[in-house]
MIVOBA-644952 format. One record per residue (C-alpha): residue number from 1; x, y, z; chain. Coordinates in steps of 0.05 Angstrom, whole numbers, always signed. Example, Ala and Ser with C-alpha at 12.3 -4.5 7.8 and 13.67 -1.06 7.14 Angstrom:
<atom 1 <+246 -90 +156> A>
<atom 2 <+273 -21 +143> A>
***
This chain:
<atom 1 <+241 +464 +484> A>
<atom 2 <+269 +464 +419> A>
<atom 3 <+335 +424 +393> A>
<atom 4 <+371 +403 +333> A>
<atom 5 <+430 +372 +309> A>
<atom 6 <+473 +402 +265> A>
<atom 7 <+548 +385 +232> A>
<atom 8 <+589 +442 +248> A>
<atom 9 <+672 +441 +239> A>
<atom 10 <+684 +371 +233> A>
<atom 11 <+638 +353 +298> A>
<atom 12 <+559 +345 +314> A>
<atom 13 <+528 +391 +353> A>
<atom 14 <+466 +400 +401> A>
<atom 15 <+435 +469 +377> A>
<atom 16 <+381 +509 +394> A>
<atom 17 <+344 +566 +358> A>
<atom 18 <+366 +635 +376> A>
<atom 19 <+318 +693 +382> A>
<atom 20 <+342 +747 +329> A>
<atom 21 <+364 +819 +358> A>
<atom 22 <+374 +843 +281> A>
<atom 23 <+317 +796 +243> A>
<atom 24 <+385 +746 +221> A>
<atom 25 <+364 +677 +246> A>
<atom 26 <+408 +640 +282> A>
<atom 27 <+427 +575 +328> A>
<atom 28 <+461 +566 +382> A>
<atom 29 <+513 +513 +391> A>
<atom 30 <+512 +479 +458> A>
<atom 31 <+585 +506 +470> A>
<atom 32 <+555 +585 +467> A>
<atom 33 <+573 +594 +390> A>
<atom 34 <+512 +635 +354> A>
<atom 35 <+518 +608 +267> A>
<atom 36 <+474 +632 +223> A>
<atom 37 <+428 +573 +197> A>
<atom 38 <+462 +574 +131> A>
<atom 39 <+537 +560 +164> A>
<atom 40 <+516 +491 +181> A>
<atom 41 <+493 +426 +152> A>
<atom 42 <+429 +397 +184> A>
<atom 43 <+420 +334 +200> A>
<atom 44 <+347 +288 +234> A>
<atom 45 <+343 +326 +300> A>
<atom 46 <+351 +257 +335> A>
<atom 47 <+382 +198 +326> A>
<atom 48 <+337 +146 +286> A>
<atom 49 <+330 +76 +300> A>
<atom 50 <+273 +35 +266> A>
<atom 51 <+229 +89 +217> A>
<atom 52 <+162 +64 +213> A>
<atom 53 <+110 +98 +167> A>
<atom 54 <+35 +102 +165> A>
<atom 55 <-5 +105 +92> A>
<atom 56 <-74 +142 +84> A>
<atom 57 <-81 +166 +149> A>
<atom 58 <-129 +229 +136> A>
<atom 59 <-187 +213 +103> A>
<atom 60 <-181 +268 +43> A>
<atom 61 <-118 +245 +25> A>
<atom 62 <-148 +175 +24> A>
<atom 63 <-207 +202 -22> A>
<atom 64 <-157 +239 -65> A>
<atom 65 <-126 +175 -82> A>
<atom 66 <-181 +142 -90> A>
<atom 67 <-185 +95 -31> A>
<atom 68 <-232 +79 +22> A>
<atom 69 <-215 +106 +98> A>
<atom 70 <-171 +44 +127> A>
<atom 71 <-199 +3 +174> A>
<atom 72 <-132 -18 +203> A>
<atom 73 <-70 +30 +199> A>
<atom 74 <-30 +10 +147> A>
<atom 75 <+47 +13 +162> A>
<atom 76 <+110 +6 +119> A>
<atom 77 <+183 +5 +144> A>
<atom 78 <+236 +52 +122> A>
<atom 79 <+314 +44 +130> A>
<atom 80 <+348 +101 +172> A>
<atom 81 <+391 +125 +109> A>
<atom 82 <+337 +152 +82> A>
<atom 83 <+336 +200 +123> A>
<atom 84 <+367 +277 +105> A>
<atom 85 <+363 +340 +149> A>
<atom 86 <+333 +408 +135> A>
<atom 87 <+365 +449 +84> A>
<atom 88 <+381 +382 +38> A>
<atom 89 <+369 +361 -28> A>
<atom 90 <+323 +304 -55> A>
<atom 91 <+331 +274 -116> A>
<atom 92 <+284 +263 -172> A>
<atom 93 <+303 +215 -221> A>
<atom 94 <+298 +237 -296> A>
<atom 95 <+244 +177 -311> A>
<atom 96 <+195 +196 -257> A>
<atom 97 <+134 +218 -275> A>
<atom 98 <+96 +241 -218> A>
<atom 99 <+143 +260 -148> A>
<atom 100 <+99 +298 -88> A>
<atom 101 <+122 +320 -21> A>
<atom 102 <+87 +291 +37> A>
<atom 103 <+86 +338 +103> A>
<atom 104 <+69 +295 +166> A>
<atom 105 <+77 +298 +242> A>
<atom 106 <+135 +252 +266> A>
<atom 107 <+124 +221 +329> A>
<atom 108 <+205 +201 +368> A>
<atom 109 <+189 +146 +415> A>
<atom 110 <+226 +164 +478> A>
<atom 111 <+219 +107 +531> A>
<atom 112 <+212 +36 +515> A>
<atom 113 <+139 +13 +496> A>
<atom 114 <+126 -55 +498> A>
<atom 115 <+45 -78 +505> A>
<atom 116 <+27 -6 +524> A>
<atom 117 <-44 +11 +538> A>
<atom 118 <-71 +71 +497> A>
<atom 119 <-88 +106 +579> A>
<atom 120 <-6 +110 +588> A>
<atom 121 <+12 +104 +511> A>
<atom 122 <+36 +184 +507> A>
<atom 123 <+83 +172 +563> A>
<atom 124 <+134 +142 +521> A>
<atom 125 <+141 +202 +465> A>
<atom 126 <+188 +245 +473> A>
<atom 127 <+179 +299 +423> A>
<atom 128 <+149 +310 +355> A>
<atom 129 <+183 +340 +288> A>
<atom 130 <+160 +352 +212> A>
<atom 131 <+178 +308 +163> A>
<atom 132 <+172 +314 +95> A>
<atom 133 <+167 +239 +66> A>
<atom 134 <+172 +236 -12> A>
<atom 135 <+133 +190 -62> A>
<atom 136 <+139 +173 -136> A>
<atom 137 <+83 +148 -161> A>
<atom 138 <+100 +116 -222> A>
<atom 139 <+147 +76 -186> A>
<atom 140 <+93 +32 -132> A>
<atom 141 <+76 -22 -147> A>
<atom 142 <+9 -1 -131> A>
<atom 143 <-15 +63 -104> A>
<atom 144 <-37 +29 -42> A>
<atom 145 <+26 -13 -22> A>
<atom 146 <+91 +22 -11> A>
<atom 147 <+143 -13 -38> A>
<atom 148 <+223 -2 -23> A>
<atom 149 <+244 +35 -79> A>
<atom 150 <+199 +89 -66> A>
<atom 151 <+201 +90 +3> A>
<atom 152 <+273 +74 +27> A>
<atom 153 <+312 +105 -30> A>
<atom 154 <+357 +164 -8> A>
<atom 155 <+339 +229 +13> A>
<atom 156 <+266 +220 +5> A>
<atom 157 <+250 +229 +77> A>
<atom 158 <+266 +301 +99> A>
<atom 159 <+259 +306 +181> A>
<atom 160 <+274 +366 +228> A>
<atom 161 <+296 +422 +243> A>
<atom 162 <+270 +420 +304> A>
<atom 163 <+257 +367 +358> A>
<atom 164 <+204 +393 +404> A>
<atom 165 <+186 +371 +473> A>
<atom 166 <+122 +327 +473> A>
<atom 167 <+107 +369 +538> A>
<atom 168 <+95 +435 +494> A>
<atom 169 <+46 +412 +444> A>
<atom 170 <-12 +377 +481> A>
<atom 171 <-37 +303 +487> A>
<atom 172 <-38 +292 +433> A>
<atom 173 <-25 +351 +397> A>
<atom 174 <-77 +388 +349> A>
<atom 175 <-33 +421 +300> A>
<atom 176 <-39 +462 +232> A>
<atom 177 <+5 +434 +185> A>
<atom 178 <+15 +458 +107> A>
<atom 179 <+69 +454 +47> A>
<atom 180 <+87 +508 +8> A>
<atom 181 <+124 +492 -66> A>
<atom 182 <+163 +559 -80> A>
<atom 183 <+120 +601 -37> A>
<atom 184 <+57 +584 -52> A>
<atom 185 <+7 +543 -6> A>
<atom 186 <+2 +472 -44> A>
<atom 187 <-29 +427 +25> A>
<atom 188 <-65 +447 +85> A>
<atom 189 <-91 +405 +141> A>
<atom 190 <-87 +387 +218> A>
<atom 191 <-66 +336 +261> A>
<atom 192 <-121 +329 +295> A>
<atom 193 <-158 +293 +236> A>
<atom 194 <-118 +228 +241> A>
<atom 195 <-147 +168 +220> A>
<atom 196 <-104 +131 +282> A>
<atom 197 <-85 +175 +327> A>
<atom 198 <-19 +173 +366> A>
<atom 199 <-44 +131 +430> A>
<atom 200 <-75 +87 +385> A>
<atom 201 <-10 +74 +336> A>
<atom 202 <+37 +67 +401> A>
<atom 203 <-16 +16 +427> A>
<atom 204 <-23 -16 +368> A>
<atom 205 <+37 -23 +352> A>
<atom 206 <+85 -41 +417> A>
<atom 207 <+28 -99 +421> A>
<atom 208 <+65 -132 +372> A>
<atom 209 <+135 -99 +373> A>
<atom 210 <+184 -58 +423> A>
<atom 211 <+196 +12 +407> A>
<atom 212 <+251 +37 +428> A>
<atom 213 <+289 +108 +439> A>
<atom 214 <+304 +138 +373> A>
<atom 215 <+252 +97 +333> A>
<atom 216 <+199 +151 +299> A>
<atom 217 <+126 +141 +267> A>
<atom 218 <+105 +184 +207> A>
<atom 219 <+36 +194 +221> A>
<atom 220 <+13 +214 +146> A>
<atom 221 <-14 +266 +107> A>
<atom 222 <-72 +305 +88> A>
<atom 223 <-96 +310 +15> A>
<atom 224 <-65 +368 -27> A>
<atom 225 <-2 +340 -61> A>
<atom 226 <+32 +357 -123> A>
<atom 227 <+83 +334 -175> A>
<atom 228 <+157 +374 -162> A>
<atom 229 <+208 +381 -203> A>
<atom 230 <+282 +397 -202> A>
<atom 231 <+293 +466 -176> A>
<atom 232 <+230 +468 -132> A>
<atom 233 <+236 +485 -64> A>
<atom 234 <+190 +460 -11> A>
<atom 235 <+173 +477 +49> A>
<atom 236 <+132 +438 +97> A>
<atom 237 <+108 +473 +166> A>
<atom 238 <+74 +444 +237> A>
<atom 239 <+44 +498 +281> A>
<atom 240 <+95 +502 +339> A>
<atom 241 <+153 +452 +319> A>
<atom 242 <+175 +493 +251> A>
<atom 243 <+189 +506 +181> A>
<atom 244 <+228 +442 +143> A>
<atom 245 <+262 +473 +79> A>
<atom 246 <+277 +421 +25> A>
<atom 247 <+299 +435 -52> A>
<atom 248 <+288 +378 -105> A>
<atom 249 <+345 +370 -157> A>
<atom 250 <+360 +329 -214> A>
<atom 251 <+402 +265 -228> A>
<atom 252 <+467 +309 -242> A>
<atom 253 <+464 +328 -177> A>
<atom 254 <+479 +260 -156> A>
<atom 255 <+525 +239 -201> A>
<atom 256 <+473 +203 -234> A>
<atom 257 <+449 +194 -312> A>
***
């Protein structure tokens, strides 16, 4: 099953994708409205709690910047307001030199996990989405540690528009996964070549700390990314969760010099 949420005439909504009749996409509001996508603003298709991200986690994209595979997962916190919903707009500040997209599988913890063995560790996920978690180079303070500027700054982390049931996409899931920068194929990769997979992070993980409904893992992203600019539009797709449509703009945008 798929579901979003969506702000729609002053309220949030529960909506689900409606099949098209005429080739017009559409949602459905949990109240029996149909909108067309465009009617509506997007939000994270849960609610997030504690946004904890994974670095290097394919081997190419390891490679491509110029790093060994890691021998431990290596994990960076992000704060919820970072967070923006299909459709929005990033920002790319006028001093950046080199911005990429990063498409990776999101992983919403469902049940509490606390000292979970990797045998029960899927148990406690309660659906996957895309996300679509932005970098600027220039700005680490390395290109192997994360630091908060970069990785916390808002609307760098694009999530949705779909929350799908872990139950529909295996365990764990094998998926296709690959950006497109204004319609043409930038990234390609699959799921299924994790460094640390899923059981692993969730065991790894809730040994140390409690996860809790609403917190997500970013689980990384393959090698293929690119510098974007103002005006680009991005999309990032996962084989059965969705397409996650994103459009960079510039400093004016935000009110911004």
């Amino acid at each position: 099953m798929k579901r979003a949420r969506v702000a729609y005439g002053g309220a949030i909504h529960e909506a689900r994708p409606e099949q098209p009749a005429d080739g017009i996409a559409r949602i459905r509001l949990e109240d029996g409205r149909a909108l067309a996508e465009d009617a509506v603003v997007w939000l994270p298709p849960f609610e997030p709690r504690t946004v904890i991200a994974l670095g290097l986690n394919y081997a190419d994209h390891a490679r491509e910047l110029a790093f060994n595979a890691q021998e431990e997962p290596l994990f960076f916190l992000k704060a919820p307001g970072a967070l923006i919903g299909h459709r929005g707009q990033t920002r790319r500040p006028a001093d950046a030199t080199f911005m990429h997209y990063e498409c990776e599988l999101a992983v919403v913890i469902g049940r509490p996990a606390r000292r979970v063995v990797r045998a029960d560790a899927m148990q406690h996920v309660a659906g996957y989405t895309v996300a679509n978690d932005y970098a600027i180079r220039d700005y680490l303070e390395n290109w192997y540690r994360p630091n908060l500027r970069v990785k916390s700054r808002d609307t760098c982390t694009v999530v949705g528009p779909w929350l799908v049931d872990a139950a529909d996409l295996g365990d764990p899931p094998a998926l296709a996964l690959r950006t497109l920068v204004n319609g043409k194929v930038t990234q390609q990769g699959n799921t299924g070549d994790l460094i640390f997979d899923i059981p692993f992070l969730i065991e790894y993980l809730s040994a140390f700390m409690t996860l809790s409904p609403g917190d997500v893992i970013l689980t990384g992203t393959p090698e293929g990314v690119v510098d974007v600019k103002p005006g680009d539009e991005v999309v990032c797709e996962i084989e059965g969760i969705g397409s996650l449509v994103n459009t960079i703009v510039g400093d004016d945008v935000f009110g911004r010099a």
